[in-house]
C-alpha positions in Angstrom: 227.9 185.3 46.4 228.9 185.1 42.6 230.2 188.8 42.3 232.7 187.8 45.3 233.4 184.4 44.0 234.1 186.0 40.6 236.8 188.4 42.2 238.1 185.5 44.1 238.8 183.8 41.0 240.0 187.5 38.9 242.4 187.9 41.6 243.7 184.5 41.4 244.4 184.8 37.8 246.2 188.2 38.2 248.3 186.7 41.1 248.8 183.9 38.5 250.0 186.1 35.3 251.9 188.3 37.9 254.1 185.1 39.2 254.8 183.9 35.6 255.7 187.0 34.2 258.1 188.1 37.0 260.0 184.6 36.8 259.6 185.5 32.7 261.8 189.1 33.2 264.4 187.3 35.4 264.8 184.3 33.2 264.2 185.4 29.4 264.9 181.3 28.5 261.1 181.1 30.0 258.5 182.5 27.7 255.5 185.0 28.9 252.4 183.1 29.1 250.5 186.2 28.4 252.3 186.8 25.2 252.1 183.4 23.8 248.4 183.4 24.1 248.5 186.3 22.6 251.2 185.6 19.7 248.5 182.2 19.3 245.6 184.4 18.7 247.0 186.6 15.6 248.0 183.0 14.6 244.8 181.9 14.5 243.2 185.1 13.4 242.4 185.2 9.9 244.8 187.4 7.9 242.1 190.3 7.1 241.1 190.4 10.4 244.7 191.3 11.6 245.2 193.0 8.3 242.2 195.4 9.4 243.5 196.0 13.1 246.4 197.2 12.1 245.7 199.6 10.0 242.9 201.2 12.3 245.5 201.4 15.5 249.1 201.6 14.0 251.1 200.6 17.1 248.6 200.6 19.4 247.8 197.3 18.1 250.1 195.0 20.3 248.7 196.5 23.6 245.0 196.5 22.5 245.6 193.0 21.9 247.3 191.8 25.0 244.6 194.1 26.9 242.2 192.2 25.0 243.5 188.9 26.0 243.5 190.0 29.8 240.0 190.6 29.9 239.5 187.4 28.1 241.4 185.5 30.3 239.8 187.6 33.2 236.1 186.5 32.5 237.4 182.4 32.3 239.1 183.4 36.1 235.6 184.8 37.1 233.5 181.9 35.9 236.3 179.3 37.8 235.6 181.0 40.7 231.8 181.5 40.5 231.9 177.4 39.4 234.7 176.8 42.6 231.6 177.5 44.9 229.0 174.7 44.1 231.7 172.2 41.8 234.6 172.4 43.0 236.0 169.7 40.8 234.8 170.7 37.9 236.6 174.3 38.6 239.9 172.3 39.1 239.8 170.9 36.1 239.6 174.1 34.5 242.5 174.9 36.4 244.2 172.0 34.8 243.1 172.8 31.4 244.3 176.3 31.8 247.6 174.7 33.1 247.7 172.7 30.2 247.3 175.5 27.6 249.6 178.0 29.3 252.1 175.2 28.3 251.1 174.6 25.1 251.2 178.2 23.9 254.4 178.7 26.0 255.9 175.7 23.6 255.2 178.0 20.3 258.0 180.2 21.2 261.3 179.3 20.3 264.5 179.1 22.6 263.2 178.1 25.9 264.2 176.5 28.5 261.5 173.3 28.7 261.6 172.3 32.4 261.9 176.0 33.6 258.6 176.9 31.2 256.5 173.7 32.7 257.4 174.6 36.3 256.9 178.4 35.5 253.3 178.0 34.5 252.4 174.9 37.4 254.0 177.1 39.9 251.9 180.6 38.8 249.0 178.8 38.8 249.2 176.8 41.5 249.6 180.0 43.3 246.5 182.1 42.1 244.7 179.1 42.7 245.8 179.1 46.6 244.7 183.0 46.8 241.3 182.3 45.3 240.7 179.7 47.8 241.5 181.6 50.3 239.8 184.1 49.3 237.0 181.8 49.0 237.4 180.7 52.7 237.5 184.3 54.0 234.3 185.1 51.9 232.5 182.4 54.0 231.4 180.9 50.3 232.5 177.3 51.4 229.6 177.4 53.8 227.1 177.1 51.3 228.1 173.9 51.2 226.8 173.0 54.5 222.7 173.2 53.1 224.0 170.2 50.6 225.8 168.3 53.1 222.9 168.0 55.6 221.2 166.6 53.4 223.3 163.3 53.5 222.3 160.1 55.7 223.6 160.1 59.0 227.0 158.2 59.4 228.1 158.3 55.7 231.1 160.2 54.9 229.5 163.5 53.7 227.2 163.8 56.3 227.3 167.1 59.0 228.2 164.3 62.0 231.3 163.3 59.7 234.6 164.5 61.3 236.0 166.2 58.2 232.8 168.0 57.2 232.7 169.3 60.9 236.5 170.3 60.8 236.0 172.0 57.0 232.5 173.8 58.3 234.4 175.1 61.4 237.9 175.8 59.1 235.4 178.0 56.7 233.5 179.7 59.7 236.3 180.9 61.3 238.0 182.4 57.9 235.1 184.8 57.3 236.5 188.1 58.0 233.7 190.2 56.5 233.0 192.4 53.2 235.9 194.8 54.7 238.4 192.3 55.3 237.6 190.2 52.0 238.4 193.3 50.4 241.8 194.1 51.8 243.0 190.5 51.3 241.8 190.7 47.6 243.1 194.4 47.0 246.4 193.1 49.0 246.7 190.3 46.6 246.0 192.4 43.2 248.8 194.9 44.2 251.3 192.7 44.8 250.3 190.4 41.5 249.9 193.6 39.3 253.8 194.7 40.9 254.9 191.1 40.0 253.8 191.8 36.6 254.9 195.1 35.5 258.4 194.4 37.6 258.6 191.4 34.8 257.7 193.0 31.9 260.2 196.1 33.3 263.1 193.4 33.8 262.6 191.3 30.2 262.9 194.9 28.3 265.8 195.8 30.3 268.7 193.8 29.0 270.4 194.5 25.3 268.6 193.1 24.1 266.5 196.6 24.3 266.9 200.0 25.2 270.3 200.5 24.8 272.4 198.4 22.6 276.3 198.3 22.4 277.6 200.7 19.9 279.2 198.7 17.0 283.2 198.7 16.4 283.9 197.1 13.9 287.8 198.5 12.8 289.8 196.0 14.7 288.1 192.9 13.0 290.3 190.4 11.4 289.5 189.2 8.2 287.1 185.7 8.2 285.4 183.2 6.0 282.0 181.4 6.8 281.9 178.2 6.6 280.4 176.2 3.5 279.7 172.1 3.8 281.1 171.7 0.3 284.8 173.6 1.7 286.4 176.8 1.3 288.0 177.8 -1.6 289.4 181.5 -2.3 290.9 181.1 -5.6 294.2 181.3 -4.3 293.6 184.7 -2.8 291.3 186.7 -0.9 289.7 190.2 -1.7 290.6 192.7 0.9 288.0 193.2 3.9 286.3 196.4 4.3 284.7 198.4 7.1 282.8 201.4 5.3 281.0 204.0 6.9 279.7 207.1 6.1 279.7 210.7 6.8 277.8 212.8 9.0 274.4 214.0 6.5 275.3 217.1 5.2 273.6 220.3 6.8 271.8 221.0 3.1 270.2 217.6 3.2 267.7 218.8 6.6 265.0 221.3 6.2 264.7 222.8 10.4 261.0 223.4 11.2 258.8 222.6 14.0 257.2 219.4 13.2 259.6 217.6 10.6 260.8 214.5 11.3 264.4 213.7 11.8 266.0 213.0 8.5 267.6 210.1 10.7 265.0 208.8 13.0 266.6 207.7 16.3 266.3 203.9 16.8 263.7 204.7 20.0 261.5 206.4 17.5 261.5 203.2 14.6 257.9 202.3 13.8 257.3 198.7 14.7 255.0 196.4 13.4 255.5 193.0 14.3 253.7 189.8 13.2 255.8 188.7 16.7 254.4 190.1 19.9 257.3 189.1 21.8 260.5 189.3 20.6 262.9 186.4 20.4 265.8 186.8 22.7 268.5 185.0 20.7 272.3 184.5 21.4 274.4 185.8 18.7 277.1 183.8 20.0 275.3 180.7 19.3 273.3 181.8 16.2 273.9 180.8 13.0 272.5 181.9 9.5 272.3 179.2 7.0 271.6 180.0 3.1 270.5 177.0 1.7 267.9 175.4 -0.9 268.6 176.3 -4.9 272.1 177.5 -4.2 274.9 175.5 -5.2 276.6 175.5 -2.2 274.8 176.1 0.7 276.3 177.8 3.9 276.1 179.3 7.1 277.7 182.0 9.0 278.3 182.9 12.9 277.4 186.4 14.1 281.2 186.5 14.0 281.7 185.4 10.1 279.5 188.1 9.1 281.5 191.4 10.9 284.6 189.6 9.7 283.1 190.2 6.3 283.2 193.5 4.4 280.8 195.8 6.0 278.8 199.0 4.7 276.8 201.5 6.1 273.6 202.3 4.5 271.2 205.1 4.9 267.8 203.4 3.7 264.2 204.8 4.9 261.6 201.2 6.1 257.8 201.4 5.3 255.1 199.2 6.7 252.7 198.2 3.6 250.1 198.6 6.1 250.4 202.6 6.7 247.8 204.6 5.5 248.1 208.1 3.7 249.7 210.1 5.8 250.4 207.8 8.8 253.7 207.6 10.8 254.8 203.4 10.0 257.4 205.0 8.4 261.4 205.8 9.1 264.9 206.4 7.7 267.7 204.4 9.5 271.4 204.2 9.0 272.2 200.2 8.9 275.3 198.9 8.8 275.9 195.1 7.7 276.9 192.8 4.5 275.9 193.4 1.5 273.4 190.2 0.7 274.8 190.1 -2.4 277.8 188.6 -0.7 276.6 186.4 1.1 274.5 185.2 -1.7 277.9 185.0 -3.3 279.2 182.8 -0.8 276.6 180.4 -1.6 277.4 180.4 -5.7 274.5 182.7 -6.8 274.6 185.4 -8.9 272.0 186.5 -11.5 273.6 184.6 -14.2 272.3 181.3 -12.9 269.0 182.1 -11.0 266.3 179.6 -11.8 263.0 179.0 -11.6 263.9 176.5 -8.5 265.8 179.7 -7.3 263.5 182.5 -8.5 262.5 183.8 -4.6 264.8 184.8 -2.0 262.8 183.3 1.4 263.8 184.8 4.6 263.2 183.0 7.6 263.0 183.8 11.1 264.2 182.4 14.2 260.5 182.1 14.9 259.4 180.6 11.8 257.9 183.7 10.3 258.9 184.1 6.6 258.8 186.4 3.8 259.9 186.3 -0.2 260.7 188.4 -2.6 262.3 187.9 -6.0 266.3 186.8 -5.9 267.5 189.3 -9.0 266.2 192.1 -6.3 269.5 191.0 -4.2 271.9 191.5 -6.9 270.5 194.2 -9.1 273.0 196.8 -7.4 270.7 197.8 -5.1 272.1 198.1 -1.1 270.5 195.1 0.2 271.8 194.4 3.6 272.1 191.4 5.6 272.2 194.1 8.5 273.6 193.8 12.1 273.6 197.4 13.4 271.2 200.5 13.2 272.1 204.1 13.5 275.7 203.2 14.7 274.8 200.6 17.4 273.6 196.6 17.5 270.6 196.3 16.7 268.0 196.2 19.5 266.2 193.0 20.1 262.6 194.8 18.9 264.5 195.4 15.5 266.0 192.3 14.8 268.8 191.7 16.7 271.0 190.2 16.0 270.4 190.0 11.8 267.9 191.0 9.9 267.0 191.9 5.7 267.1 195.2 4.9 265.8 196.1 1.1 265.4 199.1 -0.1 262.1 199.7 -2.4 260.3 196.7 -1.2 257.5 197.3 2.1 258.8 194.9 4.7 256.4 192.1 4.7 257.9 191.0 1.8 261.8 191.9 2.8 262.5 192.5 6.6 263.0 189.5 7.8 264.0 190.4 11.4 265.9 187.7 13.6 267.0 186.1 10.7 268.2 182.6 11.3 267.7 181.0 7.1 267.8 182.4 4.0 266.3 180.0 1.5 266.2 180.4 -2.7 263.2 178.7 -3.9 260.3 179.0 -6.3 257.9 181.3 -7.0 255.0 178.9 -5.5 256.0 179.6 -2.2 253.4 181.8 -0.4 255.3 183.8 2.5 253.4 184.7 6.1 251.9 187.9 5.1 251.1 186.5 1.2 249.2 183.5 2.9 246.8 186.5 4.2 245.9 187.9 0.9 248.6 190.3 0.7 250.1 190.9 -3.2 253.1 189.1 -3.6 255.4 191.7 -5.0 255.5 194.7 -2.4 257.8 197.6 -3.9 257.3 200.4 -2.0 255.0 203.0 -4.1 255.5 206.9 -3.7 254.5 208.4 -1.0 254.5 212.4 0.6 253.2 213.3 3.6 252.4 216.8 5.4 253.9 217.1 9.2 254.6 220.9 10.0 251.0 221.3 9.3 248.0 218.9 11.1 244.4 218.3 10.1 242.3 220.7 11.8 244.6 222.9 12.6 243.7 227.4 13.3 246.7 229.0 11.8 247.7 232.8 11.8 247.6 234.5 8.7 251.1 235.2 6.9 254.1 233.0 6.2 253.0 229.0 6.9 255.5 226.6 6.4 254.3 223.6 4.6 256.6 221.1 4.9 257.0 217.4 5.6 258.9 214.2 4.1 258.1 212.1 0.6 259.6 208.9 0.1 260.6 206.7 -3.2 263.0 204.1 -2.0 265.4 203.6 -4.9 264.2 205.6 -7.2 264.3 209.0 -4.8 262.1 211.9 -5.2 262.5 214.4 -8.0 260.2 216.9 -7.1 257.1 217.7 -4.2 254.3 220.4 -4.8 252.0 221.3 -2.4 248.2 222.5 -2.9 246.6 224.9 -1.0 243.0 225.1 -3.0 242.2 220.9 -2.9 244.2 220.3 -6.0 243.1 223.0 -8.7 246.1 224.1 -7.7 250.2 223.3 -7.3 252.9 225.1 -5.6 256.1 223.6 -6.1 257.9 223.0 -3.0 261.8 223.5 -1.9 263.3 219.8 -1.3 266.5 219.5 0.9 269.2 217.4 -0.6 268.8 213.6 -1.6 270.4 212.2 1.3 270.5 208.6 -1.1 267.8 207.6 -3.2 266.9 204.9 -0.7 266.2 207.6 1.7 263.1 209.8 2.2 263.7 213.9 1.2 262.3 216.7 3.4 260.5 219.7 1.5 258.8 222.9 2.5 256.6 225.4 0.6 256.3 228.7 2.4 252.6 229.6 2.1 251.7 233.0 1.9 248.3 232.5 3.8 245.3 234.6 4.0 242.5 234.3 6.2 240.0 231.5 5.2 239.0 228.4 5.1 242.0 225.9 3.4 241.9 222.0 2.1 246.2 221.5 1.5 247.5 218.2 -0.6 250.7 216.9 -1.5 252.3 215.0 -4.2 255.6 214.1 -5.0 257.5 212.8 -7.9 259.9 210.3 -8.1 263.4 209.8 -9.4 262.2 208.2 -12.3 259.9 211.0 -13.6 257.0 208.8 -12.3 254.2 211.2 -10.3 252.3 209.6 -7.0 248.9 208.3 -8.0 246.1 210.6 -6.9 244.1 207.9 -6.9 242.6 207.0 -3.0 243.2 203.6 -1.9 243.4 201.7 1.2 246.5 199.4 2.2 244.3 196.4 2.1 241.1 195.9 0.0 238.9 198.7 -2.4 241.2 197.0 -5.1 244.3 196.5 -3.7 246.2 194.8 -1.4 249.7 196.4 -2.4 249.3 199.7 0.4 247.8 202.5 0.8 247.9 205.7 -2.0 246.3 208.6 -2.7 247.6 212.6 -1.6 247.5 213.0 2.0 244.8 215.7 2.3 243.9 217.8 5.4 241.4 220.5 6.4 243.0 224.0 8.2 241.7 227.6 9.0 243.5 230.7 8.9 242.4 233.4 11.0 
């Protein structure tokens, strides 16, 4: 009896979640109720916690989490069920608490449609809790009622002569359809809630917004000014508007070998780590970016204002703080967007006047999440972008779209402030998301080299082996890479490609004359500034730190 009330009530749920995800993918204004619990739970989570799961599955981390949140949400199905059969009201009510949550968490996400949301979680539920019942009905579990019922005084209204109880004990007896055809009806009602589902989740990463965002064309734009609430004034002139791109990367600045990465990695291929689960699906038509706290005169600027602006393109290479030695949340881009020392301009900052009420540049997303790093970083000449495109196109909605920070030298929990909607200047007290969870406040990116022609474990043949792979110094650029072959007793230097920008990782190979043995190979790299990568082991977070990861990524090989 429980195992088929419990998949009475599993089946509900999935016929549930596959309704308000569907309705979800057709109408992006109505959140998924599946990712808001889920987007609650890292909320909830304490920071080191989170901190820990990311670094032990990279970007395997949103799924594990969602899975994890199905199975959750799975066992609460199964006990409703399993309750449904001897308290029925008390399994309602958890039906209405489960309402009333789905709502709740649905409320955390921003740009919804309210009424939409309400009705999108009452109707999915409404409708996994018919299925179960009926599942319960063909089951025959309602009969069990019948031993408690006969128990009642003759005459009242719960007694077995009672016309309801005689209609509902003759509905339930002729619903039983057997194991078989419990089965079917249940296996019936899981494929069509699991299509509902993954149709949704198909549909609300199909717009743009996604997998394939508008190229950017930006040489027609007419010249623009945000607008300010203290006025405009140009000093009786304004500086010519400028669309800049760049080149095509030389030839000399890509090394060609099986297993390097791109020296541009193509926006499908951008590591993502996200304190967001879902992304926001925002209308750059109506969105606005306002600069605002210790500025003296604070502003804000359409999608529009900002391509009317003078525009750059930037080659600059992202790292997540989290990535370990070696690992892949790492990439290169091409951005294109404003120089945030413009629009900081704007606003009347430069680093003549920057304060101690002014000290930290806040960014804020659409969704609340911040992060802070120090204003002079936005106006030290660096190529901080306010940035609107990647690799030639929009930006898709899983990177930001349609603004986010770009900052070269500094890990993105302190800088990348995707779906941008406030930048604020404040003090120094302020404790952004990721700081709040014990991160250092700081975050400049350290030097980093990693081995990718070559993998851990790896039987090689014995002759020329090319070592080769990508180090990375945002800023500063790398000066030099040397490879070891003997666990460090040992360097080789390797032969870099050109600097594609300083910003920008630099591939490198060292052709290995190998012999036939048993190998341990390391790298190091030095950066533009003369400054060689710590040897030094070290997690992202904790043994010490809680700046990133560091050390020489190290790996085992044979030559035969």
């Amino acid at each position: 009896m429980r195992i088929r009330a419990g998949i009475a009530g599993i089946v509900g749920l999935v016929v549930a979640l596959g309704v308000t995800e569907l309705v979800h993918g057709l109408y992006d204004l109505v959140p998924s109720v599946l990712g808001s619990i889920a987007q609650v739970v890292v909320e909830w989570t304490p920071g080191g916690i989170v901190t820990q799961g990311i670094e032990l599955l990279g970007t395997a981390d949103v799924p594990v989490l969602i899975g994890s949140v199905v199975i959750g949400t799975l066992a609460v199905s199964a006990l409703l069920g399993i309750l449904a059969v001897r308290r029925p009201a008390l399994a309602l009510l958890g039906v209405a608490l489960l309402t009333a949550l789905g709502i709740a968490v649905s409320f955390v996400e921003p740009f919804i449609n309210p009424v939409a949301t309400v009705a999108n979680v009452v109707v999915g539920l409404l409708a996994g809790t018919i299925v179960a019942e009926l599942m319960l009905r063909a089951a025959g579990l309602r009969e069990v009622k019948k031993a408690a019922l006969e128990a009642a005084p003759a005459g009242t209204p719960g007694s077995p002569e009672s016309p309801a109880v005689r209609w509902r004990e003759t509905g339930a007896g002729s619903m039983s359809v057997g194991r078989g055809g419990f089965l079917a009806l249940g296996g019936g009602a899981v494929v069509a809630g699991l299509a509902a589902l993954g149709l949704g989740r198909l549909l609300s990463g199909g717009s743009q917004t996604a997998s394939a965002p508008k190229r950017l064309d930006l040489s027609n734009e007419p010249a623009g000014k945000p607008s300010g609430n203290e006025g405009e004034s140009d000093g009786g002139g304004k500086e010519a508007v400028t669309h800049e791109t760049l080149p095509k990367p030389p030839a000399d600045a890509s090394i060609d070998l099986p297993g390097m990465p791109k020296l541009i990695t193509p926006a499908a291929n951008f590591y993502l780590i996200d304190a967001a689960l879902t992304s926001p699906r925002v209308n750059a038509d109506d969105w606005k970016l306002s600069v605002k706290g210790a500025v003296q005169n604070p502003v804000e600027f359409s999608y529009k204002d900002l391509q009317e602006m003078s525009t750059l393109e930037s080659d600059v290479t992202l790292s997540c703080v989290s990535n370990t030695v070696g690992g892949g949340l790492v990439s290169n881009g091409r951005w294109t967007g404003v120089l945030l020392s413009d629009v900081l301009k704007e606003a009347g900052v430069s680093r003549e006047n920057i304060s101690s009420a002014s000290r930290q540049l806040v960014g804020r997303s659409v969704d609340g999440w911040t992060a802070g790093f120090e204003t002079d970083i936005a106006l030290d000449g660096r190529e901080a972008l306010v940035a609107f495109g990647l690799n030639g196109s929009e930006l898709p909605v899983k990177h930001g779209y349609p603004v986010r920070l770009v900052v070269p030298g500094l890990y993105g929990y302190v800088s990348a402030t995707k779906w941008l909607s406030e930048i604020e200047l404040t003090s120094w007290d302020f404790d952004a998301y990721w700081i709040q969870r014990t991160w250092t406040k700081e975050g400049p990116v350290k030097t980093q080299s990693r081995i990718d022609t070559v993998k851990g474990g790896d039987n090689l043949q014995a002759g020329r082996v090319p070592v080769g792979g990508v180090a990375w110094a945002p800023h500063r650029g790398i000066d030099k890479v040397e490879v070891s072959t003997d666990n460090g007793n040992t360097w080789n230097e390797a032969r870099l490609a050109s600097q594609l920008h300083p910003d920008t990782w630099r591939q490198y190979v060292y052709d290995w004359d190998a012999k036939p043995g048993s190998y341990t190979l390391k790298v190091r790299a030095t950066d533009g500034e003369g400054v060689l990568q710590t040897a030094e082991d070290r997690p992202p977070h904790g043994g010490g730190g809680t700046d990133g990861a560091q050390g020489y990524h190290t790996m085992e090989v044979t030559v035969a």
